[in-house]
FIKOLZA-1660 file (N, C-alpha, C; in steps of 0.1 Angstrom, whole numbers, plus 5000, padded with zeros to 4 digits):
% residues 60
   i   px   py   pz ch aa at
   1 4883 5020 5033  A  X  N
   1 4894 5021 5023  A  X CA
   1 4888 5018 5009  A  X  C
   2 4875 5013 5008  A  X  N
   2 4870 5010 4997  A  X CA
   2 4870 5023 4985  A  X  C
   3 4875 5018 4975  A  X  N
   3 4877 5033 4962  A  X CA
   3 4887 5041 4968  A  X  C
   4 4897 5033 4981  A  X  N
   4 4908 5043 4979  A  X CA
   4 4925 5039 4977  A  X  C
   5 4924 5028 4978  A  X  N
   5 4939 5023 4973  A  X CA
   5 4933 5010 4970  A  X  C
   6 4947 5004 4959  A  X  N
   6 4947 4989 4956  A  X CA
   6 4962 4987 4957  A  X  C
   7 4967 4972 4966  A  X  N
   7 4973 4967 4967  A  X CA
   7 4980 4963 4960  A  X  C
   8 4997 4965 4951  A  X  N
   8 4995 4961 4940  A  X CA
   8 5007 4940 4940  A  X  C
   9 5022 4950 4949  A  X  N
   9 5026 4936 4953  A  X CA
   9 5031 4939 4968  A  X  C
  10 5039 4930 4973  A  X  N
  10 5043 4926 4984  A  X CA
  10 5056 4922 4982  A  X  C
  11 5068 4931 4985  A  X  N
  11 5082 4924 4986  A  X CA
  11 5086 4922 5001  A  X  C
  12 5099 4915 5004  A  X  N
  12 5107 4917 5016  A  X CA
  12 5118 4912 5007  A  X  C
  13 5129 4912 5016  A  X  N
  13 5143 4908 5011  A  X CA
  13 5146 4895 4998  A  X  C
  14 5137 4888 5000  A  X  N
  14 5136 4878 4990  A  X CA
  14 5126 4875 4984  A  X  C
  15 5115 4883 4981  A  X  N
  15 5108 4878 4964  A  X CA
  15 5098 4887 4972  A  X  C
  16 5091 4893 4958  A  X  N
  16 5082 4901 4954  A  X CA
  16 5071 4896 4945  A  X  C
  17 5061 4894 4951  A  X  N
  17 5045 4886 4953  A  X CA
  17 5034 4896 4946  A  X  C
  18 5027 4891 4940  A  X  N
  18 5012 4902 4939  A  X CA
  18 5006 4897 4953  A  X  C
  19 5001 4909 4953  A  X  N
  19 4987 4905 4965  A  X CA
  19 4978 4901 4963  A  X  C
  20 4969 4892 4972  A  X  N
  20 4956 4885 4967  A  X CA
  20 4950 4885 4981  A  X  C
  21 4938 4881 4983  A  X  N
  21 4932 4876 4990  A  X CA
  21 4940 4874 5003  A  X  C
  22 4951 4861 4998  A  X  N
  22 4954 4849 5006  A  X CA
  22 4969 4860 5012  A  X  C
  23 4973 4867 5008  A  X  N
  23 4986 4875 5008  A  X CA
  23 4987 4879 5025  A  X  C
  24 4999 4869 5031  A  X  N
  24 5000 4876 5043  A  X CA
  24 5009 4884 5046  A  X  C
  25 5008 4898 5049  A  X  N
  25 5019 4909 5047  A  X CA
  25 5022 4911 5063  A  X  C
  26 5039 4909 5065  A  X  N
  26 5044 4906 5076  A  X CA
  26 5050 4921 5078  A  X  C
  27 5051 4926 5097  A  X  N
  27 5063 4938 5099  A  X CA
  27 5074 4935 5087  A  X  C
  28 5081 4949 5082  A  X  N
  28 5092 4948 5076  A  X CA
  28 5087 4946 5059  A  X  C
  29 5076 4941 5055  A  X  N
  29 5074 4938 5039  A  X CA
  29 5073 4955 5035  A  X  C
  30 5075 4956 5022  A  X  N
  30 5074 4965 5016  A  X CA
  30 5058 4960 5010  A  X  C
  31 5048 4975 5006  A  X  N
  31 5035 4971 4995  A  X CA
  31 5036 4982 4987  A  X  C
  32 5031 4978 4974  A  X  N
  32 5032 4989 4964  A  X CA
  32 5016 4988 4964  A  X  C
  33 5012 4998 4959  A  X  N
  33 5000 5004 4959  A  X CA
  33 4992 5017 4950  A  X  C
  34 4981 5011 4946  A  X  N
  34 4976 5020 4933  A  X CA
  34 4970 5030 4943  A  X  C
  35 4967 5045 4949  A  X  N
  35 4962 5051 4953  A  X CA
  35 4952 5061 4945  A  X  C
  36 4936 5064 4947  A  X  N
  36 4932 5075 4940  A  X CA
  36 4939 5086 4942  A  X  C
  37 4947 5092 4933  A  X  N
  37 4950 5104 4934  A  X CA
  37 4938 5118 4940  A  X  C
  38 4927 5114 4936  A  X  N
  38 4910 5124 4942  A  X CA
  38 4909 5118 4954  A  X  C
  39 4918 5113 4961  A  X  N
  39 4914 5114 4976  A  X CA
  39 4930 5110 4983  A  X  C
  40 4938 5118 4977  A  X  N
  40 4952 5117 4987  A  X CA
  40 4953 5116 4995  A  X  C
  41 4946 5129 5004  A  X  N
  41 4946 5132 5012  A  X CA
  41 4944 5121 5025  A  X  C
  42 4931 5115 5022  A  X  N
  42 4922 5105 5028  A  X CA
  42 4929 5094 5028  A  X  C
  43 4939 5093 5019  A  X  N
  43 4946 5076 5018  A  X CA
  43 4955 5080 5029  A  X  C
  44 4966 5094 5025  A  X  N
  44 4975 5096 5036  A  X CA
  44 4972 5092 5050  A  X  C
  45 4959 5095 5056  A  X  N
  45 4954 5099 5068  A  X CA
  45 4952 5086 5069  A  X  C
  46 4948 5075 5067  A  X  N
  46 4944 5062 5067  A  X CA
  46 4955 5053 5070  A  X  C
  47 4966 5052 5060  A  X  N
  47 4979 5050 5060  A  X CA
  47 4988 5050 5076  A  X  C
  48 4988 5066 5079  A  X  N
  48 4993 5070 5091  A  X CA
  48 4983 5062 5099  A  X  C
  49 4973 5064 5101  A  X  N
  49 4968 5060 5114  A  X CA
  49 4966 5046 5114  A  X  C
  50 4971 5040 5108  A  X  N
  50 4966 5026 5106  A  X CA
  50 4983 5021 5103  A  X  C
  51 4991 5026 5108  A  X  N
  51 5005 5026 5111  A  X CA
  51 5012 5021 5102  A  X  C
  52 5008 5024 5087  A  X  N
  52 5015 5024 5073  A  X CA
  52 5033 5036 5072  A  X  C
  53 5039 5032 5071  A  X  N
  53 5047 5044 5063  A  X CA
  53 5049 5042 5049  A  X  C
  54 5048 5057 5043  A  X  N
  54 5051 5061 5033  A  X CA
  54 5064 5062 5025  A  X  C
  55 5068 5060 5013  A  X  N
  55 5078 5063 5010  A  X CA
  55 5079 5078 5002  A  X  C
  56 5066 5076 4994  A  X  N
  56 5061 5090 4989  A  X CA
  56 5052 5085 4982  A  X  C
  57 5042 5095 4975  A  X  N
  57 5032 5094 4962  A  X CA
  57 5037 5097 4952  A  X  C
  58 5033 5090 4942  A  X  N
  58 5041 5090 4928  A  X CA
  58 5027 5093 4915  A  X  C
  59 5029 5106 4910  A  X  N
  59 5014 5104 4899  A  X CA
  59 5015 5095 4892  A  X  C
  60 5026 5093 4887  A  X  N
  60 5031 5085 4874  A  X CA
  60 5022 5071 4875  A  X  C
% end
């Protein structure tokens, strides 16, 4: 996954965290995430199989 997404926070129902290191991300958290757009594809595929869901990609 290296050069292909960054982590950016971590929410669930009550508070919204940056990620770090120490960040433990439980079933049910939501992550926001900086993805290379030059390798969508690759993050997609990583994501899925690594039992992420998506909400969508966003260029902005």
């Amino acid at each position: 996954m290296k050069n292909l997404t960054l982590p950016l926070t971590s929410h669930n129902n009550e508070t919204i965290v940056p990620v770090s290191d120490q960040t433990k991300i439980k079933s049910g958290d939501q992550v926001t995430f900086l993805v290379n757009l030059r390798r969508k594809e690759e993050a997609e595929e990583w994501f899925r199989g690594n039992g992420w869901k998506s909400n969508d990609f966003s260029p902005t």
